[in-house]
C-alpha atoms as one frame of an Amber mdcrd trajectory, in Angstrom:
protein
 -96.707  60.146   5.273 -97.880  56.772   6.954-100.716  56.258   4.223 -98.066
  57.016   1.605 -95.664  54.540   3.049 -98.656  51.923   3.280 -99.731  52.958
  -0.158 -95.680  52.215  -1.422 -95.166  48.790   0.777 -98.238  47.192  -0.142
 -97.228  47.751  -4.213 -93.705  46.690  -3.247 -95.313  43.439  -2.163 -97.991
  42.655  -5.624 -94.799  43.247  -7.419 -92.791  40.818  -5.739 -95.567  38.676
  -5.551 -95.792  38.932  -9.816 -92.038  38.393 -10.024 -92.059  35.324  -8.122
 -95.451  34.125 -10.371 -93.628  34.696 -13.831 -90.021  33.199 -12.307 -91.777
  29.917 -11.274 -94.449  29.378 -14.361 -94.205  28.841 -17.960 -97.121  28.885
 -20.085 -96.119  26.120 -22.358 -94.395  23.543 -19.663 -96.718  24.408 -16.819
 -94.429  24.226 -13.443 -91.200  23.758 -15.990 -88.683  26.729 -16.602 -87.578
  27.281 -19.321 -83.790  28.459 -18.490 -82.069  29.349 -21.537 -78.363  30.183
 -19.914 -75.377  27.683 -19.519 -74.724  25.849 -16.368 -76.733  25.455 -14.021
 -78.286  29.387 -14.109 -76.724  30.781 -11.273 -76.827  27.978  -9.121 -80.740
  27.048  -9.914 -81.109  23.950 -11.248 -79.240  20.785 -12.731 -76.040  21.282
 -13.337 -75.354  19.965 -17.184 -72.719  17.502 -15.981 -74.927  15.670 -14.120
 -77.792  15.549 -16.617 -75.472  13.783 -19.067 -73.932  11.524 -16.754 -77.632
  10.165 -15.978 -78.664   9.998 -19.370 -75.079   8.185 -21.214 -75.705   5.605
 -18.019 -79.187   4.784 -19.352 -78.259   4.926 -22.892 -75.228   2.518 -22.495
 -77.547   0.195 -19.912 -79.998  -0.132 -22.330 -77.975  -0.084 -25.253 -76.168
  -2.856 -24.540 -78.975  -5.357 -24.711 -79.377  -4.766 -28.534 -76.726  -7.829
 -28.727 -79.665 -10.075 -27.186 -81.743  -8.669 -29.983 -79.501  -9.436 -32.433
 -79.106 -12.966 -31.448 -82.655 -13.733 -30.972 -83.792 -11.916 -34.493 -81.554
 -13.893 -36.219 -82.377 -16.726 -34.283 -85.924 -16.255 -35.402 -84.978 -16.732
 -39.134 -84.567 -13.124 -39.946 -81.459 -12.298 -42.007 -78.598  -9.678 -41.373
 -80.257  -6.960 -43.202 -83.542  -7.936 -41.904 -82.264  -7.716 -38.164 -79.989
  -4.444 -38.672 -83.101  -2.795 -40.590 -85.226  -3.347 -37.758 -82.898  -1.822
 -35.276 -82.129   1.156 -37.451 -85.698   2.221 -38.792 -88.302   1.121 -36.087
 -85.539   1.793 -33.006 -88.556   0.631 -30.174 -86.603  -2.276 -28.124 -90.500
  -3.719 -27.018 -91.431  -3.929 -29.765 -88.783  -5.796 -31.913 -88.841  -8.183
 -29.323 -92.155  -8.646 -29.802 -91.644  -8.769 -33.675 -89.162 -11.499 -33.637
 -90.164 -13.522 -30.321 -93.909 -14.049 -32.470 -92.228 -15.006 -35.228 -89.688
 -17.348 -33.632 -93.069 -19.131 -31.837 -94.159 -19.543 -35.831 -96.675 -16.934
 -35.749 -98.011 -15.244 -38.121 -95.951 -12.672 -39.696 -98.867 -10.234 -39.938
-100.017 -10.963 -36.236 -96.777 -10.345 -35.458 -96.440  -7.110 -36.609 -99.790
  -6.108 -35.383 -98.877  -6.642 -31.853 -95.219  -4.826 -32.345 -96.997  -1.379
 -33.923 -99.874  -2.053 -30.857 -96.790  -1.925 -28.079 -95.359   0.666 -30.399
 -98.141   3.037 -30.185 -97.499   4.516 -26.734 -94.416   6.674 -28.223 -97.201
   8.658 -30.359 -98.624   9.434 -26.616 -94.622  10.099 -25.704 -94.502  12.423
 -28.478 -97.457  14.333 -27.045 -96.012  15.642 -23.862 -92.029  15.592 -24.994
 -93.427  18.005 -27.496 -94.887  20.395 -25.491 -91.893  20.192 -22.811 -88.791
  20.218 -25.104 -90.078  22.758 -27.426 -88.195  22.117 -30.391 -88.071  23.992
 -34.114 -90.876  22.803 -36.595 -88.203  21.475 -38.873 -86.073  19.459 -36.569
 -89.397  17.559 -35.265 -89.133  14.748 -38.035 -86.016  13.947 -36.998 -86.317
  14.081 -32.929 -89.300  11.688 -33.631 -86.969   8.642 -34.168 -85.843   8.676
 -30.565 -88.888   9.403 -28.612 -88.968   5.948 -26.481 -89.317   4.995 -23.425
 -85.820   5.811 -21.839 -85.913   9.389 -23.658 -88.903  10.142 -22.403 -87.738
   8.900 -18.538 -84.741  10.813 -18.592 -86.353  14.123 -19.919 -89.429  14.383
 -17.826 -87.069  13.639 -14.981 -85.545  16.949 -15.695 -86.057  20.165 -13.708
 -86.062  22.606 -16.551 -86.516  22.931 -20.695 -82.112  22.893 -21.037 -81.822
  20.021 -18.474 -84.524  18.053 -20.614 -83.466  18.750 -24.169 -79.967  17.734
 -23.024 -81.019  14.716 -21.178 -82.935  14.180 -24.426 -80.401  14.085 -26.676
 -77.261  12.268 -25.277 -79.710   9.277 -24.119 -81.052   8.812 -28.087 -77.820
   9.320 -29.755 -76.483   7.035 -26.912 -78.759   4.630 -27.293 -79.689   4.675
 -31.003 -75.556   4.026 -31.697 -74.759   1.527 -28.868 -78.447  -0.428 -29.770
 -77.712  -1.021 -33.469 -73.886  -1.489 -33.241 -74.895  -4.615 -30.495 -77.394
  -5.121 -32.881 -74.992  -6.080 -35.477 -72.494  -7.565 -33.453 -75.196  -9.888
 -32.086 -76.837 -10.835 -34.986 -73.065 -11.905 -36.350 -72.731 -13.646 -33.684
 -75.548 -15.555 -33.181 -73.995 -18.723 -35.175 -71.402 -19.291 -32.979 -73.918
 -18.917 -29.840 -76.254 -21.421 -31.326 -79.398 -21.652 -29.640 -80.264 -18.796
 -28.186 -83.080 -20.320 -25.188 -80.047 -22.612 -23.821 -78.230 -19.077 -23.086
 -81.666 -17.622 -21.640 -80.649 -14.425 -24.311 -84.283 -14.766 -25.426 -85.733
 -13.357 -21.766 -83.691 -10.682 -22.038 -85.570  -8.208 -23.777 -88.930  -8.513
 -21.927 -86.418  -8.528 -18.808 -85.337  -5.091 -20.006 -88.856  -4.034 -20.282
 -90.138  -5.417 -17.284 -87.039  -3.647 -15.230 -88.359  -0.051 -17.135 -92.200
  -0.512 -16.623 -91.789  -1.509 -13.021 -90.785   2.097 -11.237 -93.863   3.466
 -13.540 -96.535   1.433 -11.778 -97.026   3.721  -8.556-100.895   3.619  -8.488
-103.486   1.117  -7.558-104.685   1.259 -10.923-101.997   1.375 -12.679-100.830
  -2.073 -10.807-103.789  -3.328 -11.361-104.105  -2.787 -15.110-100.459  -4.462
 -15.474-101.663  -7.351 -13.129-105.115  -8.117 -15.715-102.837  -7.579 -18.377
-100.588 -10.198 -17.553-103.013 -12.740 -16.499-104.234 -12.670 -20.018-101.568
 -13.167 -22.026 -99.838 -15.663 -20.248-103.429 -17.401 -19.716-104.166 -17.143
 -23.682-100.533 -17.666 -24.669-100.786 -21.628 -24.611-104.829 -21.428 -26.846
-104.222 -18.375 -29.487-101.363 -17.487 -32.506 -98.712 -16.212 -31.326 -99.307
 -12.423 -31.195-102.242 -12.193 -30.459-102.010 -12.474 -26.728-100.259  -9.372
 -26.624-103.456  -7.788 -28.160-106.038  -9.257 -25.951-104.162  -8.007 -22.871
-104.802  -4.369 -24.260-108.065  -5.143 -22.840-106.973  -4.524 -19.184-107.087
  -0.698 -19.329-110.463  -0.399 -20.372-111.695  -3.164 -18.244-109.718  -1.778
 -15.160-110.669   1.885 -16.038-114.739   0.911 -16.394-114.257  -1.092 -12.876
-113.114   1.661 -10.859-115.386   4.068 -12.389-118.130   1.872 -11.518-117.494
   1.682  -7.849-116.149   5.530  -7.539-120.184   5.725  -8.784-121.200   3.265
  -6.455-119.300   5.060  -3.285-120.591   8.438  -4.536-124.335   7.239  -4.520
-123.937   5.974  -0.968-122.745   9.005   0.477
């Protein structure tokens, strides 16, 4: 009788052991649950309420400084439709900036654009891991790729589960993609009556914006580091090169930082 109790309590326990494996893994999102009920799934969780308060206040934060867009595109010489096109089909705040601020500075336009689709590249690495962690159908992909930026991305990884994410996902890109090209507009019609759009200090607003959102990412050495190089060298080559290319050369920092600490992680290893 005491072997078969044994026998019983120690199966009891693998089960509960498995139970507590499958409840707390997902083999797709890794330590992220996939929780498929309303709410907040019996308690566990973020409740839905909260998820969209978090992600309307970064959509209408960041939204709103599609006016200083406006007004420094057209600023730059680039028309209504020109401005408002820019907004609607490449929708990357960084990189617009970076569009228009080169051109403004009389650089050329194909420089220009090189450095915007360099700065725009990261989304593709966005895209990467929102796609394994949202999870969505084949055919709605296409469409879900035209707000993968930097503030969708924040507010889904930030998420506890697959709902919390794909919600968080969604209310900060329609936020943000209808509050960034209504300012848009609204800016770029206003930018005659403004006038000069440096005597307002409108034009630091968008690499203010970017600053404020790269800032909380920087939490290594490294990753400090990298930023640190990379700013040295474009505001060290920004008074000698086109404008545009700057922006390029500071790329440089992450393999330069990258082959630097791998050279002394060798060096420490061999002295050991």
């Amino acid at each position: 009788m005491a072997g078969a109790r044994t026998y019983k309590t120690g199966r009891e326990r693998a089960r509960n052991v498995s139970d507590v494996a499958e409840q707390t893994a997902h083999p797709a999102t890794g330590n992220i649950r996939d929780r498929s009920s309303a709410g907040t799934a019996g308690g566990a969780g973020k409740p839905d309420s909260a998820v969209v308060r978090d992600a309307l206040g970064v959509g209408v934060a960041v939204g709103l400084s599609g006016f200083a867009f406006g007004v420094t595109s057209a600023g730059a010489g680039l028309t209504l439709l020109q401005t408002c096109a820019l907004s609607l089909l490449v929708f990357t705040g960084a990189s617009q900036f970076a569009l228009v601020g080169a051109l403004a500075g009389g650089g050329n336009p194909f420089t220009a654009a090189a450095g915007a689709f360099f700065l725009g590249t990261r989304n593709a690495f966005y895209g990467l891991r929102l796609s394994q962690l949202l999870a969505l159908p084949r055919s709605a992909k296409p469409f879900v790729a035209q707000w993968v930026i930097d503030e969708t991305t924040a507010v889904a990884l930030a998420q506890p589960d697959r709902r919390s994410a794909r919600i968080g996902f969604t209310v900060t890109g329609l936020t943000l993609y209808v509050l960034w090209n209504l300012t848009t507009l609204l800016g770029a019609l206003g930018a005659e009556a403004i006038g000069d759009t440096a005597a307002w200090g409108l034009d630091a607003a968008g690499p203010a914006v970017f600053l404020a959102l790269l800032a909380p990412m920087l939490r290594t050495a490294t990753e400090r580091a990298t930023a640190g190089v990379a700013a040295v060298l474009g505001l060290g080559l920004l008074p000698v090169l086109p404008a545009g290319v700057p922006v390029l050369v500071s790329a440089l920092a992450a393999p330069a930082v990258l082959w630097l600490q791998g050279r002394r992680t060798r060096n420490e290893e061999a002295a050991r």
